[in-house]
N, C-alpha and C positions, 0 to 999 in steps of 0.2 A: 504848791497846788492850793486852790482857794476852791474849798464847797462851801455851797451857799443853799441854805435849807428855807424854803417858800414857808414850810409849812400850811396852815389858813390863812395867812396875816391878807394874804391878798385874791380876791375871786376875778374870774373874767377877765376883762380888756386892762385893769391893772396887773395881774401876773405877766399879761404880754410888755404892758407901757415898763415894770419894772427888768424884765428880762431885759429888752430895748434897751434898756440905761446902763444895765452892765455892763451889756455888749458893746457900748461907747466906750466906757473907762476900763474895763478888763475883760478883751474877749476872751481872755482864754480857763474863765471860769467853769465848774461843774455847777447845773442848776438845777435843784432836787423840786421839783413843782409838781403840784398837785395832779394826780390820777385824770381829772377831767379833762385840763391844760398842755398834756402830753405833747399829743399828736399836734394842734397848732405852735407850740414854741417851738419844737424838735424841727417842724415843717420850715420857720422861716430865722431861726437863727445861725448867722453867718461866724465866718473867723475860725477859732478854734474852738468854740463854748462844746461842752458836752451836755446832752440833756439827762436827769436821772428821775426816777421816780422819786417818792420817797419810801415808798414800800412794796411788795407783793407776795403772791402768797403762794402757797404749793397746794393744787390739788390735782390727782390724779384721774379726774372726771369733770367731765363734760358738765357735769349735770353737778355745779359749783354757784348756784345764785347767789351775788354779793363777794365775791374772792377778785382779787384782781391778779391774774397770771401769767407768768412770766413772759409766755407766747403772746399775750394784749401788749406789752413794754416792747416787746419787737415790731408786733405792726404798727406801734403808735411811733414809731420810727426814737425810741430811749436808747439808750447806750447804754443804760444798766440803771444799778438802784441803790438806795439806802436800806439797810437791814439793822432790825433790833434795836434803833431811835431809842432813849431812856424814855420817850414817850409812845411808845408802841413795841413796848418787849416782846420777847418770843422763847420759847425753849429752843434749847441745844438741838434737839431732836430735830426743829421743825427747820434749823437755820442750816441745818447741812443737807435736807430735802432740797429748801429752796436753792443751793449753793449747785448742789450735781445739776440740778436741770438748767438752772442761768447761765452753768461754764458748758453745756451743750448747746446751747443757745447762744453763746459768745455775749453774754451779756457782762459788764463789769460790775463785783460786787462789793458797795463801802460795807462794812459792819461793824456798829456800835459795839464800843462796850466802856460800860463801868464799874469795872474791877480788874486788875489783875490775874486774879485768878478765871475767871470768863476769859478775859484777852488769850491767856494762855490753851485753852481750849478751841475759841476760836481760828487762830495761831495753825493749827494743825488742818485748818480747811483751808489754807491758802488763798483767800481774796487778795482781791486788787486792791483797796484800801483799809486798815481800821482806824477807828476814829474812838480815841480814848477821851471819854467826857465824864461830868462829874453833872445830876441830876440839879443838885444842891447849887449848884452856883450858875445853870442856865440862864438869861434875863436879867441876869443882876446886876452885870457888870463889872461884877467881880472875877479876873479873869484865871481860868485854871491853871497859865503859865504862869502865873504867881502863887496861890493856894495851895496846887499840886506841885511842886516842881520836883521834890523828890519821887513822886509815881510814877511820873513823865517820862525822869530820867532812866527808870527802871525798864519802864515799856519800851524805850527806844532798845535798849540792848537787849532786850528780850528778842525784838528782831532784825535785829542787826544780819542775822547770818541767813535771812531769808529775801523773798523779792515783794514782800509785802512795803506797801509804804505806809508810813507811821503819820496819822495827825493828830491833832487835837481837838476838844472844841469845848465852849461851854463859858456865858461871860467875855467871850473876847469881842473887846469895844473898841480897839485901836488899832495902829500901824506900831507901837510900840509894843503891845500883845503879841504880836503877830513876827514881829523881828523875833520876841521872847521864845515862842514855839520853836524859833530855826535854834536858836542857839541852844537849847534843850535839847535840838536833834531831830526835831518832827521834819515832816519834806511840806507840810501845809495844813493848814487848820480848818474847820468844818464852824460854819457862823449861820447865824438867821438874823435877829433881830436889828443888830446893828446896820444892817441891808433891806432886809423884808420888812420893819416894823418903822426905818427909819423915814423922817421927812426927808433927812437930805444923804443918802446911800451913798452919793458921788465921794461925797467928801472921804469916808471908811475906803470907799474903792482909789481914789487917785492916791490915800497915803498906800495902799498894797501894789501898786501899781509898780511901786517903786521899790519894794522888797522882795517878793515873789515872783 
């Protein structure tokens, strides 16, 4: 599984021109794009690609100016979302709010985390994805299947005996990172920049193309 995090890197008719270019070399990516961009990329991306927010939020009123919720991610036609980003942390409290009403919602949910002990906690709300990343080594290129490898390996059998799928993320700059994840035990890793910030995206996607 290849997540692929927009973040800002790109506004307007670029998150569409880059959405496009996945969808050439790996449609069967998830693509976490920005709250505005929704409902146009969701609208015309083909294949398998899934659309995901990057975030959303729980409130239980109407009367929410500025919250983006979960009910908006269904009619923007999302498939689900990213939770708890190390750049958009949340409480425990709030991540099992948002979790009950997204799984009545049939929305799928990734969720961050970094720590083991968070994981572990997490763990017990059963999402669809988590995505063990490490803050510290985002952007750098320095990738966490090498840094962490002993955390990795812990997280992977932490949930081994459940139906969560285990990824990675954080610094992963290659197809050789990315082989590193599988053989660690992850089912796929969670990236941005080397996609969203890169001039040439293609080249990162046609080496995954070939592993994932």
């Amino acid at each position: 599984m290849l997540v692929i995090n927009f973040k800002n890197y790109k506004v307007g008719k670029d998150v569409f021109d880059l959405a496009k270019k996945v969808e050439i070399y790996y449609n069967k990516a998830i693509l976490a794009v920005p709250a505005t961009e929704l409902h146009e990329i969701a609208k015309n991306m083909g294949g398998n690609a899934m659309v995901f927010a990057q975030h959303v939020d729980f409130q239980d009123s109407a009367r929410s100016t500025g919250f983006v919720l979960p009910e908006s991610l269904v009619n923007s036609g999302a498939a689900g979302t990213l939770l708890n980003h190390s750049e958009h942390k949340i409480k425990l409290v709030e991540i099992k709010k948002i979790m009950k009403r997204c799984n009545e919602l049939n929305l799928k949910v990734i969720v961050c985390s970094s720590s083991l002990r968070e994981m572990a906690e997490i763990k017990k709300l059963n999402p669809f994805a988590i995505a063990f990343e490490d803050k510290k080594l985002i952007s750098t290129g320095k990738s966490i299947t090498e840094y962490k490898q002993h955390e990795i390996k812990k997280f992977v059998e932490l949930l081994k005996d459940t139906n969560i799928i285990p990824l990675c993320g954080a610094g992963i700059s290659s197809g050789d990172d990315v082989a590193h994840a599988l053989v660690l035990g992850c089912k796929g890793v969670l990236v941005s920049s080397v996609v969203a910030n890169s001039q040439t995206p293609e080249k990162f996607l046609k080496e995954v193309s070939g592993i994932l």
